[in-house]
N, C-alpha and C positions, 0 to 999 in steps of 0.2 A: 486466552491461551496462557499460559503458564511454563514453566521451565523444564531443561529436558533433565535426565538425573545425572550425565555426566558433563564433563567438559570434553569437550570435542576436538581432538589434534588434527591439521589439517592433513595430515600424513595417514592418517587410519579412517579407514570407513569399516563400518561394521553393513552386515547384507543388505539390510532393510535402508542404510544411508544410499549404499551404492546405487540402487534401485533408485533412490527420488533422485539424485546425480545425474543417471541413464535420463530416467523422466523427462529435468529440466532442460537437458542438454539437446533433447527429443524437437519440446517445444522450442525450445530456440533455433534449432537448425530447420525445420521442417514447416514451425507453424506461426512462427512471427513474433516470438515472448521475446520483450526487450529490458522486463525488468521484474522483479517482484515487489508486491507494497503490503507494507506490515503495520502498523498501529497501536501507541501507547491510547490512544481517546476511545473510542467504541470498541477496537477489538482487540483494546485490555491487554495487549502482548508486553510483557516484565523483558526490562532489558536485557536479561538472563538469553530467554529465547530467541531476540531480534540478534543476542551476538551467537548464537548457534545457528540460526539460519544466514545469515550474514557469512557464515563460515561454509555451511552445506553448500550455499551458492557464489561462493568463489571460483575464480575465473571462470563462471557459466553465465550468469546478469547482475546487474547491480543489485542493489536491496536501497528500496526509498521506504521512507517513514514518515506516516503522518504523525504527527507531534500532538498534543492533548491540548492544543490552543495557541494564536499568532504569537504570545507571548511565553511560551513554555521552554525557558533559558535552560532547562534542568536538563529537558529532553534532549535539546540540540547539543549540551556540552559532553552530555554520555554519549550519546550518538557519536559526536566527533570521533571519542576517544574508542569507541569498537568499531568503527571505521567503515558505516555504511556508506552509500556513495550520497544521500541529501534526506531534503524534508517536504513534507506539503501541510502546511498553517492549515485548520479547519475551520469554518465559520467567520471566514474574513467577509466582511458585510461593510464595512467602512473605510472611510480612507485612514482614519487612525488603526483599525486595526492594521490592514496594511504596511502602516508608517511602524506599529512593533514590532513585525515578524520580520521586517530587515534589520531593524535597528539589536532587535534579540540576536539575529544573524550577525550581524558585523560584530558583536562584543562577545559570544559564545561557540562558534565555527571555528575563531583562530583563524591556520593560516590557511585551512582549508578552505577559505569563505570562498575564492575563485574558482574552484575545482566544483565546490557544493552544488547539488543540481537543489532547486530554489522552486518551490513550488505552491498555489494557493488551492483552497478548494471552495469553490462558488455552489452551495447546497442548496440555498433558501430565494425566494424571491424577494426578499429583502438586498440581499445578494444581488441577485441580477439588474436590481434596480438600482444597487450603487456602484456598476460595476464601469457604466462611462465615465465617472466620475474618479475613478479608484483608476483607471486605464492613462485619465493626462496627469498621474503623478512619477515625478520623476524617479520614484523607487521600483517602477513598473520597468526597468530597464534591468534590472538587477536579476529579473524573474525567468524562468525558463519555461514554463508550463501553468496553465488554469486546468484544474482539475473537475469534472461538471459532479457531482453526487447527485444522482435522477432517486434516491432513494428520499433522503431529506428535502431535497425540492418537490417534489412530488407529493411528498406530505403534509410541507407548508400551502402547498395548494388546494388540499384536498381529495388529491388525485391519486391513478397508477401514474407507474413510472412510463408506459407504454402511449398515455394519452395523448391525442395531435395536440394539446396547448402543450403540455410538458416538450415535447419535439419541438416544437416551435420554439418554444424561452431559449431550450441547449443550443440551437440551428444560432440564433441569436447572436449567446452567449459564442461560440465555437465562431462565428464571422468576425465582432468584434475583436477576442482573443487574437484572431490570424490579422486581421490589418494591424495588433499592436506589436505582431514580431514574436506572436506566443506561441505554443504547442498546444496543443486541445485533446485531454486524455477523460475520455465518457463511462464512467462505473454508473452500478447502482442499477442491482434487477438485469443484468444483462445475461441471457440464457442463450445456447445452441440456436433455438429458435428465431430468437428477436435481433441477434448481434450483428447481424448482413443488414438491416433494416435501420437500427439504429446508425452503423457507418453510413448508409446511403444515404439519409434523409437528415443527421445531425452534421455532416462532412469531418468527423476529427481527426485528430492524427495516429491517433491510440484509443482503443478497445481495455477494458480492464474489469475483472472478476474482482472476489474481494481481495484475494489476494499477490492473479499475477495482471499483467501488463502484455498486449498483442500489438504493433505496429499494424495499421490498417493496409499498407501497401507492399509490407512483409510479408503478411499473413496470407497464403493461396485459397485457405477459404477459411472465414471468419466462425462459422457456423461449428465445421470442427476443431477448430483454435479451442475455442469457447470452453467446447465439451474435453478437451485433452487437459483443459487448466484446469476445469473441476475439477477431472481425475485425478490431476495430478494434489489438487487441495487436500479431495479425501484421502488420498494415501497419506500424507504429512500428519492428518489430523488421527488415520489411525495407528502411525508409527509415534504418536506422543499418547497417544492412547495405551500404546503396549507398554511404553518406556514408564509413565505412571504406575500402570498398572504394575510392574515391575519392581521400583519405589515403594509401591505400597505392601506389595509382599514383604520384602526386605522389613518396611518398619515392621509387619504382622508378625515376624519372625524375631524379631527381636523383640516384642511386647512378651510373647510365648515366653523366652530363654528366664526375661525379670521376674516373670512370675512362678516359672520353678524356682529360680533364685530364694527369691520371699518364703515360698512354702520349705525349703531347705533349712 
C-alpha cells in the first residue's frame, strides 16, 4: 500500500471518503467490526497511509498496526505520534522476543504505553511451541491480545489454513491465550464461507480479514461480516487506486508542459 496524494483534514471528506466513512460506520453498527489492522511488515503500508486511514477512521474504530518485528522502536515511536490506538509484534517465537516487544514498548509508546492496546501474533509452530513458555513470563501481563496468523502457521506446516491440525494448534493456541487473561483474534484465509466454522471450532474472541476486525459475539452473522469487510477493503483499495491514478496524471501532465518548455 502506499500513500494517498493529499493530506487529509478531518473536517473534509471528499465523495468517495464519505462513502468508506458510511461503509465503516455500517460494519460497526450492524456487523461486529471493532477495529481495523494495517501493517508496516508484509502489507508494506508507509506511515503516510496508516496516518490517512487512522484519520478516515476516526471516531468510527480504532486503527492497530502490526509493527515489521517485536523490536521495530521506529514503528512504534511514529505510530505513537500519528496516534493509532496500539501494535501487534510479528513472529514473537521466544521468550526474548517477547521480552523486546515490551521492552521496545515501554521506551518508545511514551505516555501512551497505558492506553496502547499491546498485541502479539503467534504465526508459526515454532510459535506455538513456545508459547507456554512465553505465557509464565511476567511481561504477558502487559498484553491484551495473541493474534493467531493461520496463513503463516499453515505454511510452516505444510498445510491449508482450513486443515483439522491447523484447527487444532489455534483451538490450542486460543484455550491457552484465554486462561492467561488474553483476547484471541484469528486472521489468515478467513472467507464468507469458512469464518462461522473457524469461530466455532477455534472458540476466539475476534474474527479478522487482512485488514478489518469482527467481534465474534457482536457480529449477527459472521459469514456476512466477512463478505461486508472485503467490500469494504476493495473499495479502499480502489479509492487509492483512483487517487494514484490521479498523481500520476498530474506528474504525466507536467512531464508534457517540460518538454514543450525544452523544445521552446
Amino acid at each position: 500500500m502506499n500513500k494517498p496524494v493529499r493530506s487529509l483534514q478531518l473536517e473534509y471528506w471528499t465523495i468517495r471518503e464519505k462513502k468508506l466513512r458510511n461503509m465503516l460506520k455500517e460494519l460497526k453498527e450492524k456487523h461486529g467490526c471493532v477495529g481495523l489492522k494495517l501493517g508496516t511488515e508484509v502489507e508494506a503500508c508507509s506511515f503516510e497511509y496508516i496516518e490517512y486511514i487512522n484519520r478516515l477512521a476516526n471516531g468510527i474504530v480504532p486503527v492497530i498496526v502490526k509493527i515489521g518485528g517485536p523490536d521495530a522502536r521506529n514503528d512504534i515511536r511514529t505510530l505513537s505520534k500519528i496516534g493509532v490506538s496500539g501494535t501487534i509484534a510479528p513472529m514473537v517465537e521466544s521468550t526474548y522476543g517477547l521480552e523486546n516487544y515490551i521492552s521496545a514498548l515501554k521506551k518508545m509508546a511514551g505516555e501512551r504505553l497505558e492506553s496502547w492496546f499491546k498485541g502479539i501474533n503467534i504465526e508459526t509452530i515454532n510459535g506455538f511451541n513456545m508459547l507456554p513458555k512465553m505465557l509464565e513470563m511476567s511481561e504477558v501481563k502487559m498484553l491484551d491480545q495473541i493474534t493467531i496468523g493461520r496463513s503463516d502457521l499453515s505454511g510452516s506446516l505444510g498445510k491449508t489454513v482450513d486443515d483439522p491440525e491447523v484447527i487444532e494448534i489455534c483451538k490450542r493456541i486460543t484455550e491457552m491465550a484465554h486462561k492467561a487473561g488474553l483476547l484471541v483474534s484469528v486472521g489468515g484465509g478467513v472467507t464468507p464461507s469458512n469464518a462461522k466454522m473457524v469461530a466455532e471450532k477455534v472458540g476466539p474472541d475476534k474474527v479478522n480479514t487482512r485488514h478489518v476486525v469482527f467481534s465474534v459475539k457482536d457480529s449477527p452473522d459472521l459469514s456476512v461480516a466477512v463478505k461486508k469487510g472485503l467490500e469494504f477493503e476493495e473499495a479502499l483499495l480502489k479509492h487509492e487506486e483512483e487517487e494514484l491514478s490521479a498523481e500520476l496524471r498530474s506528474v504525466e501532465e507536467r512531464i508534457e508542459e517540460l518538454k514543450k518548455r525544452v523544445i521552446r
